[in-house]
Biopython code that builds the backbone (N, CA, C, O; Angstrom):
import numpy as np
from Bio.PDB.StructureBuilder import StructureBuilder

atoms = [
    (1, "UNK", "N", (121.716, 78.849, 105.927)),
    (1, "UNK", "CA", (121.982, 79.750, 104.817)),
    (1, "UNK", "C", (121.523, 79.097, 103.525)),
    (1, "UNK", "O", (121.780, 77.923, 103.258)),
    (2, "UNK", "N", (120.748, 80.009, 102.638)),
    (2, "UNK", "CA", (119.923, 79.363, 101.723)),
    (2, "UNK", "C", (121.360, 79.314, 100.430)),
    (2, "UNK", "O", (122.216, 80.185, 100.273)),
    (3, "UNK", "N", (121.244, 78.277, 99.826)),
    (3, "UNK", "CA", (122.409, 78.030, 98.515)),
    (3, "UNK", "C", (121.754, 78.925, 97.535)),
    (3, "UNK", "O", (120.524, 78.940, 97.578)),
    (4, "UNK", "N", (122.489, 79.860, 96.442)),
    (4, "UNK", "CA", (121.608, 80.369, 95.558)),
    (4, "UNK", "C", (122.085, 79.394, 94.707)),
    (4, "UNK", "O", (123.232, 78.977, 94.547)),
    (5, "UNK", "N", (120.446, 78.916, 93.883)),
    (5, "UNK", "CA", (120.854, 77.793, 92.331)),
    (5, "UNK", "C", (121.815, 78.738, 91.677)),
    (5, "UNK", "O", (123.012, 78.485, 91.808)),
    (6, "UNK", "N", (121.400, 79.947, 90.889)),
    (6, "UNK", "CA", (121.755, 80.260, 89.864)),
    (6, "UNK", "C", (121.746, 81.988, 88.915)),
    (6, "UNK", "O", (120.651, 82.238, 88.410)),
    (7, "UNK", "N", (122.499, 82.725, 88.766)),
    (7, "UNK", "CA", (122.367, 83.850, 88.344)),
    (7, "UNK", "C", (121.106, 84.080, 87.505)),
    (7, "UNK", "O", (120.182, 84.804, 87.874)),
    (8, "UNK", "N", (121.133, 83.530, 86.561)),
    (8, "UNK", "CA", (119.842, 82.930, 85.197)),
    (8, "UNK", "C", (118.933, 82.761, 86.074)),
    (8, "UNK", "O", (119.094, 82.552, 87.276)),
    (9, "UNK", "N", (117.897, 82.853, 85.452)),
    (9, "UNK", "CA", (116.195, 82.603, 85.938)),
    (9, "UNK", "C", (116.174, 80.708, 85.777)),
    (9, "UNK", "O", (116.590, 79.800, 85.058)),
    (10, "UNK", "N", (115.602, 80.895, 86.657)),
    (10, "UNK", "CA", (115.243, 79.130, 86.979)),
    (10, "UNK", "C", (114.386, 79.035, 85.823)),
    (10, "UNK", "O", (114.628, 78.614, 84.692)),
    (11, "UNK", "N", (113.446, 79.459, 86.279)),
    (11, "UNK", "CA", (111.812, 79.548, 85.261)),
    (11, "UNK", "C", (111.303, 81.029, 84.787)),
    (11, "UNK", "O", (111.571, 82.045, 85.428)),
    (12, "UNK", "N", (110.436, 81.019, 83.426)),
    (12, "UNK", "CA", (110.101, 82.480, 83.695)),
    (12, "UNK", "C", (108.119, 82.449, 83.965)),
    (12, "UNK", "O", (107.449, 81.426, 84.103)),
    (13, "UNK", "N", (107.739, 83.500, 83.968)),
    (13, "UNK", "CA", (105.884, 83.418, 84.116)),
    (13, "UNK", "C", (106.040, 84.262, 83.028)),
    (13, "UNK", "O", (106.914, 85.117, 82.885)),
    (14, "UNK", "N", (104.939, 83.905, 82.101)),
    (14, "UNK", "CA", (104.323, 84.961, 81.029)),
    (14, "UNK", "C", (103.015, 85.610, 81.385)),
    (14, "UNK", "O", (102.829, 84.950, 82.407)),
    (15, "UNK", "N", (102.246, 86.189, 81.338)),
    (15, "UNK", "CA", (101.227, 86.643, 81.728)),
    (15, "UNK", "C", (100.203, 86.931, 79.991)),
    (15, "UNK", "O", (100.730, 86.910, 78.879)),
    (16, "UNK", "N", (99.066, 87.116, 80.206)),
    (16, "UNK", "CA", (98.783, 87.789, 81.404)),
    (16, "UNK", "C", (98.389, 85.754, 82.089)),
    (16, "UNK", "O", (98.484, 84.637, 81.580)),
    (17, "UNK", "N", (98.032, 86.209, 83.196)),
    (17, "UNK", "CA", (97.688, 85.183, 84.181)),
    (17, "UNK", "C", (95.984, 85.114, 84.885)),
    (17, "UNK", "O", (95.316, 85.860, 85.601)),
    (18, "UNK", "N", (95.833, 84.150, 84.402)),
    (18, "UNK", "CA", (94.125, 83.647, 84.545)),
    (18, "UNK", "C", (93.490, 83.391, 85.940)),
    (18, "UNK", "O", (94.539, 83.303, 86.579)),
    (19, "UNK", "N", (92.716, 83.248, 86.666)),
    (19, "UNK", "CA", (92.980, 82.724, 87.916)),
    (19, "UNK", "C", (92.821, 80.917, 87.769)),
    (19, "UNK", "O", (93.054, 80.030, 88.590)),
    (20, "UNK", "N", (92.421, 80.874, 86.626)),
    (20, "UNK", "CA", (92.293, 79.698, 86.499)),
    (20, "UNK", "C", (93.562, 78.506, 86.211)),
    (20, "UNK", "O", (93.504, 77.276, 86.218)),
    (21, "UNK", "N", (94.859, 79.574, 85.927)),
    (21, "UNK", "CA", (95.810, 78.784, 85.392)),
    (21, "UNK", "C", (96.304, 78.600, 86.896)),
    (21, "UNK", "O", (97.011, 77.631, 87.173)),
    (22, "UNK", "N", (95.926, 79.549, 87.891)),
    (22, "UNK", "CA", (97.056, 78.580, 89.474)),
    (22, "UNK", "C", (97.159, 77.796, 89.505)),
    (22, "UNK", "O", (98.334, 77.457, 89.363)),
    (23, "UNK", "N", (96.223, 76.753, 89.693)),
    (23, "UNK", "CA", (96.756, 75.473, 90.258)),
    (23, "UNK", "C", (97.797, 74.891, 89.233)),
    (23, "UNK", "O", (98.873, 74.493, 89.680)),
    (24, "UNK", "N", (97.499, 74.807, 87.665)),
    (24, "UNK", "CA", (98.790, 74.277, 86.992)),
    (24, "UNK", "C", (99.967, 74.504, 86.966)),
    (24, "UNK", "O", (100.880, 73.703, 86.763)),
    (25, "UNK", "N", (100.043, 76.067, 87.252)),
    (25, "UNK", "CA", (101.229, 76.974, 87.668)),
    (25, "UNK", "C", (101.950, 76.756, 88.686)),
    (25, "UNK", "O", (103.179, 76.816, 88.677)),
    (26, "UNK", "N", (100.999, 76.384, 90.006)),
    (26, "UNK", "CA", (101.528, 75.958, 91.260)),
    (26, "UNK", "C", (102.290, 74.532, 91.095)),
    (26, "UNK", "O", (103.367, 74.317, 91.651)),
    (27, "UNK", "N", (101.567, 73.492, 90.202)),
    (27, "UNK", "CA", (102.298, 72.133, 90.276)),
    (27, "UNK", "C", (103.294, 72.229, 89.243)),
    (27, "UNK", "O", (104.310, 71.550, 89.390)),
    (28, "UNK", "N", (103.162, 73.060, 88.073)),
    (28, "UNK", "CA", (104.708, 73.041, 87.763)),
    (28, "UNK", "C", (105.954, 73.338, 88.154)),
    (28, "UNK", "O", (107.007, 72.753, 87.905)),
    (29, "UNK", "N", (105.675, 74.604, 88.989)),
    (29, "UNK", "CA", (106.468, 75.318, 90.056)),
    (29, "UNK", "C", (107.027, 74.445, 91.106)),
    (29, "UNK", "O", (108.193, 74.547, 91.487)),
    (30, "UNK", "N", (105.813, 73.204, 91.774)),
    (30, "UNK", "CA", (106.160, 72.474, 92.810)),
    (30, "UNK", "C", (107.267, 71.525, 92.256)),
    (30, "UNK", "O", (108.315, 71.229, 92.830)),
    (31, "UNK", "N", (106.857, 71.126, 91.091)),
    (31, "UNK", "CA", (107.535, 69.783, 90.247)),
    (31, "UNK", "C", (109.161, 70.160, 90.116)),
    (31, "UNK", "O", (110.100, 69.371, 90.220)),
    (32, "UNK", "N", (109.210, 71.497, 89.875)),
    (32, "UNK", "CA", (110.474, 72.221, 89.741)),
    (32, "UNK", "C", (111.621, 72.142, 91.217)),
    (32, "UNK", "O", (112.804, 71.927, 91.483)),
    (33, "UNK", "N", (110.371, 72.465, 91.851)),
    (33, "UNK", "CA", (111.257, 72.961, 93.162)),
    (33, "UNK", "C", (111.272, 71.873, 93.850)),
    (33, "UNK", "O", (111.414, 72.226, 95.021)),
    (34, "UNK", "N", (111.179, 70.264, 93.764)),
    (34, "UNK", "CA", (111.014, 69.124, 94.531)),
    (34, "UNK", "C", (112.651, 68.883, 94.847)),
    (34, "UNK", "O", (112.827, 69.230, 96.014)),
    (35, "UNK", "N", (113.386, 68.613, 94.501)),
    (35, "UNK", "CA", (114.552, 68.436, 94.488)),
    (35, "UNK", "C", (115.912, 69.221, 94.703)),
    (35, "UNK", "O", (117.063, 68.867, 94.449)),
    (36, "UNK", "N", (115.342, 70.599, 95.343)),
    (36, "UNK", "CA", (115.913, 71.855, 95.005)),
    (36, "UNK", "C", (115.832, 72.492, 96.809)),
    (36, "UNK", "O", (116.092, 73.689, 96.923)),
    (37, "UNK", "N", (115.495, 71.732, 98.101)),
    (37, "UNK", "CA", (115.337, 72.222, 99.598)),
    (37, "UNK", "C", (116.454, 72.871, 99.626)),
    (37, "UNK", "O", (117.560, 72.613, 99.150)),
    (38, "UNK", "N", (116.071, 73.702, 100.205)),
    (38, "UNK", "CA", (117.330, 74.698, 100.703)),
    (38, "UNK", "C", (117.678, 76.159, 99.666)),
    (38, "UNK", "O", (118.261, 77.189, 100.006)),
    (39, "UNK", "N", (117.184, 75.860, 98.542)),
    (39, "UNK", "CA", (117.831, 76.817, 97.038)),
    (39, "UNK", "C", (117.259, 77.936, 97.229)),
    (39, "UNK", "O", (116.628, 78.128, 98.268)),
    (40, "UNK", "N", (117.336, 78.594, 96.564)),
    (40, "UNK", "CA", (116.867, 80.057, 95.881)),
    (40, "UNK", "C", (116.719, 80.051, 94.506)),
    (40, "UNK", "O", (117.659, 79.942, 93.719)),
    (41, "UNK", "N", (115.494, 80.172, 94.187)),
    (41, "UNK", "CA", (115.506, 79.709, 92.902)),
    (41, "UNK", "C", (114.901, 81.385, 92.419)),
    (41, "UNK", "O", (114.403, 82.212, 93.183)),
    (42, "UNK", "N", (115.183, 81.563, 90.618)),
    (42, "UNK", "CA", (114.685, 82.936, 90.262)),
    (42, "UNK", "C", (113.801, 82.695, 89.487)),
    (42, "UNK", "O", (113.993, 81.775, 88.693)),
    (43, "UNK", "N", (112.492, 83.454, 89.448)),
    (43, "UNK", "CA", (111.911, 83.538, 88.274)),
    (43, "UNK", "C", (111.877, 84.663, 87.786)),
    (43, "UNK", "O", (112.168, 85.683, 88.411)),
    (44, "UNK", "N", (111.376, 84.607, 86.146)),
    (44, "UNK", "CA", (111.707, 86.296, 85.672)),
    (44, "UNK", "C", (110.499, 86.480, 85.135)),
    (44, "UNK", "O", (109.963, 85.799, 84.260)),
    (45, "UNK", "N", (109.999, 87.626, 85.807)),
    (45, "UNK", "CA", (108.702, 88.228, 85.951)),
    (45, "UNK", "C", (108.112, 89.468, 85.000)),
    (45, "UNK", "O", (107.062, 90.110, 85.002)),
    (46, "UNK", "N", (109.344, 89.475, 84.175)),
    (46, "UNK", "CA", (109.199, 90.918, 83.247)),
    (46, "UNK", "C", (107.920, 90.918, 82.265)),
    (46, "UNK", "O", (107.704, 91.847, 81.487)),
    (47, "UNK", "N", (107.345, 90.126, 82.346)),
    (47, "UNK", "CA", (106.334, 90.079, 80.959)),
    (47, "UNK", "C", (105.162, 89.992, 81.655)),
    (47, "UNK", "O", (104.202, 90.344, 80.970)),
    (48, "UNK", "N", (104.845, 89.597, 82.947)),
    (48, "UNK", "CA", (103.578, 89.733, 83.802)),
    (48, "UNK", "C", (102.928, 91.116, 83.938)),
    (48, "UNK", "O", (103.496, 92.202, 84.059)),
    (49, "UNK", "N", (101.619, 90.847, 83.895)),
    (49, "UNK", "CA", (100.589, 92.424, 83.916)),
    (49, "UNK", "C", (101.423, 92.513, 85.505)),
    (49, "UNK", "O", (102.288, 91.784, 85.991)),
    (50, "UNK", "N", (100.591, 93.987, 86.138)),
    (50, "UNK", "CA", (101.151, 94.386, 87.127)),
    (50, "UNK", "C", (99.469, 94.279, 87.582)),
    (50, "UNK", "O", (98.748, 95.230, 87.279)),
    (51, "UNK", "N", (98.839, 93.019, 88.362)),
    (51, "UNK", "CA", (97.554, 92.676, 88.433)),
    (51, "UNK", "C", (97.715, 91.861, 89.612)),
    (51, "UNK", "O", (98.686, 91.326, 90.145)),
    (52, "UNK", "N", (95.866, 91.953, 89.991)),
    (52, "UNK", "CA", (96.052, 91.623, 91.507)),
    (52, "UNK", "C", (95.934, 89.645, 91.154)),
    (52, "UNK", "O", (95.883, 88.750, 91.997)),
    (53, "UNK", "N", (95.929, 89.579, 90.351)),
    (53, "UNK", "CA", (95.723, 88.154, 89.832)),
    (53, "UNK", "C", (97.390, 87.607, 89.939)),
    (53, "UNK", "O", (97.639, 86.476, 90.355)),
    (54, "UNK", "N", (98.136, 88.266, 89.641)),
    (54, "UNK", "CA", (99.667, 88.031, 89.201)),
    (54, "UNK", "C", (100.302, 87.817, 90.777)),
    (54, "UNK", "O", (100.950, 86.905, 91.290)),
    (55, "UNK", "N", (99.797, 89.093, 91.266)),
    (55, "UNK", "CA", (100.357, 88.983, 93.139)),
    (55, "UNK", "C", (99.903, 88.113, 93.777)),
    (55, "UNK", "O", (100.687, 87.740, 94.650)),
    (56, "UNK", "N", (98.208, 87.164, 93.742)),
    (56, "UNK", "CA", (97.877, 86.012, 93.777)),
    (56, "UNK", "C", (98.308, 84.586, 93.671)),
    (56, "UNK", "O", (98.179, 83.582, 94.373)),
    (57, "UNK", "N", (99.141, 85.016, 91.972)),
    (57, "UNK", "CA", (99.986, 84.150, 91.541)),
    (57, "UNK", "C", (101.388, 83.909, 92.599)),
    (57, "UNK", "O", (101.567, 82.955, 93.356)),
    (58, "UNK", "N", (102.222, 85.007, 92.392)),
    (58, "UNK", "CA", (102.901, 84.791, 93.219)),
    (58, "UNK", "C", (103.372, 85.014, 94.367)),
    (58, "UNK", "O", (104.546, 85.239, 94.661)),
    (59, "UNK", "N", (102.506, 84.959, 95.009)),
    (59, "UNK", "CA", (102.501, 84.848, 96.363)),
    (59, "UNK", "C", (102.023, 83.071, 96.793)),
    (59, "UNK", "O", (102.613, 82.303, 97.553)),
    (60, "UNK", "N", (101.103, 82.900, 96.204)),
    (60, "UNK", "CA", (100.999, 81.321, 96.287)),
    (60, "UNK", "C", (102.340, 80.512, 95.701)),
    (60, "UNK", "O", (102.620, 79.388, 96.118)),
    (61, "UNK", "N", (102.848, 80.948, 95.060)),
    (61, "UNK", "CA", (104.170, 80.370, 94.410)),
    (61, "UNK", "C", (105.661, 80.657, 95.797)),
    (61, "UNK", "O", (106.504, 79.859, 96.205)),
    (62, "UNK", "N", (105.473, 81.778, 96.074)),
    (62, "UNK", "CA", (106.574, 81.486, 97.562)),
    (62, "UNK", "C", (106.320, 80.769, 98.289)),
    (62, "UNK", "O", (107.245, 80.108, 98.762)),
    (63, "UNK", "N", (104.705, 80.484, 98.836)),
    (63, "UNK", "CA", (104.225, 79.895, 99.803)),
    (63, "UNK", "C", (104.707, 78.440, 99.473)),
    (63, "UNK", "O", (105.474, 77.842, 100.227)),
    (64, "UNK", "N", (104.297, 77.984, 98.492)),
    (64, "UNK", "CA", (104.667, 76.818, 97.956)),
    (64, "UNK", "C", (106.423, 76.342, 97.974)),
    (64, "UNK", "O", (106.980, 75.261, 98.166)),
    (65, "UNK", "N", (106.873, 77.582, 97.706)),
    (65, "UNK", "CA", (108.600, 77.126, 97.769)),
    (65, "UNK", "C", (108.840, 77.184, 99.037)),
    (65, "UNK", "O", (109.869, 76.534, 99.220)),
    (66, "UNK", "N", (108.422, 77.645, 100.111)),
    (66, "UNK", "CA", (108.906, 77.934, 101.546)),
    (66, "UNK", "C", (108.553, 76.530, 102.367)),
    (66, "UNK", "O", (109.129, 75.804, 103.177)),
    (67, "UNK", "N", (107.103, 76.578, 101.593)),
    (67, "UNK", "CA", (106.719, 74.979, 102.420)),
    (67, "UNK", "C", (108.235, 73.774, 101.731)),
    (67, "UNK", "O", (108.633, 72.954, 102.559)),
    (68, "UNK", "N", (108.635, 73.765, 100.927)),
    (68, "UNK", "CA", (109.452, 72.879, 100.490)),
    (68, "UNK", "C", (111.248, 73.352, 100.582)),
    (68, "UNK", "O", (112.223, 72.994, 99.921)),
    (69, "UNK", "N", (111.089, 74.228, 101.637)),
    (69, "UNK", "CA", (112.014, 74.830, 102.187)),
    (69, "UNK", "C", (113.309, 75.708, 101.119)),
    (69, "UNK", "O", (114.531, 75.826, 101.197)),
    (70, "UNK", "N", (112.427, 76.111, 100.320)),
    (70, "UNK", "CA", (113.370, 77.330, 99.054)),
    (70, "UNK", "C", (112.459, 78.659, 99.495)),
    (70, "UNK", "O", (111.623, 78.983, 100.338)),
    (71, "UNK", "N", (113.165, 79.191, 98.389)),
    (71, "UNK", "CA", (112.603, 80.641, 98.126)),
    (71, "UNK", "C", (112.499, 81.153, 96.797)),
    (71, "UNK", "O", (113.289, 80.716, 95.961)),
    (72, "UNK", "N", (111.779, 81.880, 96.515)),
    (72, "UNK", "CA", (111.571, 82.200, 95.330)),
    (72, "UNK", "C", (111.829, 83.920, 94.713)),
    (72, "UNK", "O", (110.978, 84.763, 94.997)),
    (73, "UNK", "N", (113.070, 84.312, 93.861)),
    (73, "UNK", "CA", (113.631, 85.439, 93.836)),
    (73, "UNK", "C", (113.339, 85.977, 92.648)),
    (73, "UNK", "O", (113.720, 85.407, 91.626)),
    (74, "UNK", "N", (112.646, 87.114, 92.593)),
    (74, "UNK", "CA", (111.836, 87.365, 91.555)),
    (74, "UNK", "C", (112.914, 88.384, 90.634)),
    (74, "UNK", "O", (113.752, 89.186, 91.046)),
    (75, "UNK", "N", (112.558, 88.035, 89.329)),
    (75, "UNK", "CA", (114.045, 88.958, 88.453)),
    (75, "UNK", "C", (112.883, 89.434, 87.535)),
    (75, "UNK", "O", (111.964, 88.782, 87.038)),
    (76, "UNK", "N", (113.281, 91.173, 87.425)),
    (76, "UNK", "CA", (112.328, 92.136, 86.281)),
    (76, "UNK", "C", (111.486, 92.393, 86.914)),
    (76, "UNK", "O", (110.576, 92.052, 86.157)),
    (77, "UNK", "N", (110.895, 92.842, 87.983)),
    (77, "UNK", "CA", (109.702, 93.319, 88.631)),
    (77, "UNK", "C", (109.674, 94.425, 88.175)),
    (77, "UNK", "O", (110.674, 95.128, 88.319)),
    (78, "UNK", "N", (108.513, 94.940, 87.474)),
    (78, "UNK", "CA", (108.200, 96.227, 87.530)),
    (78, "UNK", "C", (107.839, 97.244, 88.343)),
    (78, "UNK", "O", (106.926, 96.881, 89.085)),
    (79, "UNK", "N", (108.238, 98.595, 88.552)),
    (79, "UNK", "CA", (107.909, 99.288, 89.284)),
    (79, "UNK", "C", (106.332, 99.367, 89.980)),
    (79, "UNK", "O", (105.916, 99.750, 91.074)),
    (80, "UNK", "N", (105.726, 98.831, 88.826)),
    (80, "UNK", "CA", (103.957, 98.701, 89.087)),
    (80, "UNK", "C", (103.592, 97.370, 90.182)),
    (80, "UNK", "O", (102.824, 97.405, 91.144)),
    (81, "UNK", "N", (104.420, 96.199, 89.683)),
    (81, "UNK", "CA", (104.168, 95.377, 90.586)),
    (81, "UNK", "C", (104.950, 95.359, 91.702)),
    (81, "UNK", "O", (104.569, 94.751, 92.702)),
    (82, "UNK", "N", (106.065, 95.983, 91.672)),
    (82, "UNK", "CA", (106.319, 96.026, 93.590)),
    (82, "UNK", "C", (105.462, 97.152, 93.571)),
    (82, "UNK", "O", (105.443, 97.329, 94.789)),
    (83, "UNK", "N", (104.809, 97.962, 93.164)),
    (83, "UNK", "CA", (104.043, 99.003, 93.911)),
    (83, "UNK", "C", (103.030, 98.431, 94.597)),
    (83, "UNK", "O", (102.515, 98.680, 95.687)),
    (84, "UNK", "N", (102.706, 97.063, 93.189)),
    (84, "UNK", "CA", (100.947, 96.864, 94.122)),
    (84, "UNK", "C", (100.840, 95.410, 95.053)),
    (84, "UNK", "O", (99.806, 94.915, 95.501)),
    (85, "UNK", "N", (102.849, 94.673, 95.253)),
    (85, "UNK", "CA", (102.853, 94.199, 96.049)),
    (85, "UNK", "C", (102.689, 94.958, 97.806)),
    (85, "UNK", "O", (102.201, 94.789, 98.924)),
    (86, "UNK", "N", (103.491, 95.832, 96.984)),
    (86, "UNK", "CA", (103.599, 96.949, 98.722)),
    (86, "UNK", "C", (102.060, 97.001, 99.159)),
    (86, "UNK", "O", (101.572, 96.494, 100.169)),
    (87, "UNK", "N", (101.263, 97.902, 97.933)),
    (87, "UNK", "CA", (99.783, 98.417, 98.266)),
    (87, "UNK", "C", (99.226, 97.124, 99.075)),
    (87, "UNK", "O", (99.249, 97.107, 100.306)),
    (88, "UNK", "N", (98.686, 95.963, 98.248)),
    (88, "UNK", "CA", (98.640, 94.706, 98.616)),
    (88, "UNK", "C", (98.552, 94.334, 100.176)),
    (88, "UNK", "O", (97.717, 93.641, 100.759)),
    (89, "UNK", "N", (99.750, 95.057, 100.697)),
    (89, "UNK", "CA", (100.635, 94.314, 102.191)),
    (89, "UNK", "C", (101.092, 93.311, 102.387)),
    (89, "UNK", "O", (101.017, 92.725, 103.467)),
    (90, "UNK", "N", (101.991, 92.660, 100.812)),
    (90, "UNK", "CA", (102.611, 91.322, 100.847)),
    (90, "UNK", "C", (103.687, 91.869, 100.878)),
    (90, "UNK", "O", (104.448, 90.951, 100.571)),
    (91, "UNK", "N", (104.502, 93.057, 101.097)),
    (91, "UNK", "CA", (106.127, 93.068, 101.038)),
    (91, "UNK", "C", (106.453, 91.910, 102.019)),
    (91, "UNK", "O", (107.594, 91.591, 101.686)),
    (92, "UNK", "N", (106.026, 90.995, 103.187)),
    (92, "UNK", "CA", (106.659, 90.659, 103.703)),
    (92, "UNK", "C", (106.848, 88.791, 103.514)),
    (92, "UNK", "O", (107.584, 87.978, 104.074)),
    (93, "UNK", "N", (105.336, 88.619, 101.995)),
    (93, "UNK", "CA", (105.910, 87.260, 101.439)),
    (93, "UNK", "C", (106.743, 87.924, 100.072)),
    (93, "UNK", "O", (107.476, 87.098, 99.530)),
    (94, "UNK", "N", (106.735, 89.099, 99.529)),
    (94, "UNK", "CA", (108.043, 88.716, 98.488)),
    (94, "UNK", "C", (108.205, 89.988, 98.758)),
    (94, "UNK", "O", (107.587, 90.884, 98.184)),
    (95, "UNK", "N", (109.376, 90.222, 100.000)),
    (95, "UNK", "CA", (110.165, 90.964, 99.949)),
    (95, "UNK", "C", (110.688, 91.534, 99.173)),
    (95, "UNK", "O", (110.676, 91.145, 98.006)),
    (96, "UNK", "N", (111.382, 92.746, 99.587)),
    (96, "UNK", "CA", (111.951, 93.731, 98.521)),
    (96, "UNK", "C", (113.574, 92.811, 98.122)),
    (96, "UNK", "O", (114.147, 92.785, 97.033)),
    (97, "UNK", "N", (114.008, 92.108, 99.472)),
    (97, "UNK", "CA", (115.606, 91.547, 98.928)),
    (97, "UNK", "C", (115.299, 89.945, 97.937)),
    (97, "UNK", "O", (116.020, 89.037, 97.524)),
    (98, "UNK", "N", (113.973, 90.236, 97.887)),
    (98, "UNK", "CA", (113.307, 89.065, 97.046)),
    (98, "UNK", "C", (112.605, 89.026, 95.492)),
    (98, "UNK", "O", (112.139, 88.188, 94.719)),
    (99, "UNK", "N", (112.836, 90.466, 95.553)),
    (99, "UNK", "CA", (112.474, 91.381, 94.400)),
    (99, "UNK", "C", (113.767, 92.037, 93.970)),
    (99, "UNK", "O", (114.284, 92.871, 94.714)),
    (100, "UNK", "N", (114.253, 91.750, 92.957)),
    (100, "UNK", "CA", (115.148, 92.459, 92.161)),
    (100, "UNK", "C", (114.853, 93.382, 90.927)),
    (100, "UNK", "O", (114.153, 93.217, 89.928)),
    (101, "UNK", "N", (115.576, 94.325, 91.325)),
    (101, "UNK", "CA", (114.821, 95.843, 89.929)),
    (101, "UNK", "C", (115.530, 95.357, 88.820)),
    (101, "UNK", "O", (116.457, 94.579, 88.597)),
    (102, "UNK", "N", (114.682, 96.172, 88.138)),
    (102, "UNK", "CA", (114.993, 95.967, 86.554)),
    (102, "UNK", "C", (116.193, 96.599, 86.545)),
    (102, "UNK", "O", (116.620, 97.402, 87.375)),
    (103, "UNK", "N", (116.934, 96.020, 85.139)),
    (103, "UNK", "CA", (118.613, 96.843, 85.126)),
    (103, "UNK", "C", (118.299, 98.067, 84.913)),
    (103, "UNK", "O", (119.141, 98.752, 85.493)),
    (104, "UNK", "N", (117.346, 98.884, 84.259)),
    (104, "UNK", "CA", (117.214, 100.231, 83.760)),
    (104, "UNK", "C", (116.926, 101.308, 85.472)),
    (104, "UNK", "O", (117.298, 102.356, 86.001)),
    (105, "UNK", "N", (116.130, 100.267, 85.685)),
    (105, "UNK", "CA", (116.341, 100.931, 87.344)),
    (105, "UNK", "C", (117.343, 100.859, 88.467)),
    (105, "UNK", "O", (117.399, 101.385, 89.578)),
    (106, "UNK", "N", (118.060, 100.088, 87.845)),
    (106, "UNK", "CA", (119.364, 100.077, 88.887)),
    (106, "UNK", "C", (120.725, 100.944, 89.017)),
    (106, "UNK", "O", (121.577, 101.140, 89.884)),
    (107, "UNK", "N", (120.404, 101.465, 87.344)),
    (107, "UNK", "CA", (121.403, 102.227, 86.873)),
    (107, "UNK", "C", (121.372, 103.726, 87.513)),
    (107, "UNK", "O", (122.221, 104.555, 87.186)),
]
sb = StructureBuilder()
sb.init_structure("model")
sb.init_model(0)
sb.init_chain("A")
sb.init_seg("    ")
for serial, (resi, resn, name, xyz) in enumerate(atoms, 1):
    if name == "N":
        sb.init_residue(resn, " ", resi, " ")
    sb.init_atom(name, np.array(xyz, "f"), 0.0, 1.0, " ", f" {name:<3s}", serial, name[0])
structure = sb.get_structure()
């Protein structure tokens, strides 16, 4: 059973997102999550384009927490980007119970 760190966002991503910024993105992300096996960590995703560059982004960013045995729980997804995770066919690296709606959509 995975421990959740924390209600609060661990980290957040700003966008828009380059393809060039992954790899720095990935080792800050890694640097974060070194000490953290087992967690659930959140990031808050509200300010990211809804781009196939961003789903790139993070999807390499779960991969990366899973190899180091976390997970990565995304807070503020927009309706656009779980749309074009679904389109994509990654619902099944960032799940929907891995994706949390915005409060305006929850209401």
């Amino acid at each position: 059973m995975r421990e959740k760190h924390s209600d609060a966002s661990d980290f957040a991503i700003r966008g828009p997102i380059f393809r060039a910024d992954l790899p720095g993105l990935c080792h800050r992300v890694c640097d974060l999550l070194a000490d953290r096996a087992g967690t659930e960590v959140s990031c808050d995703v509200a300010s990211v384009p809804s781009d196939a560059v961003t789903v790139e982004a993070l999807a390499l960013l779960q991969l990366a927490a899973r190899r180091r045995g976390c997970r990565i729980r995304l807070q503020g997804a927009s309706e656009q980007l779980r749309g074009l995770v679904a389109f994509l066919g990654l619902r099944d690296v960032l799940s929907e119970e891995s994706v949390s709606r915005p409060a305006s959509a929850a209401d």
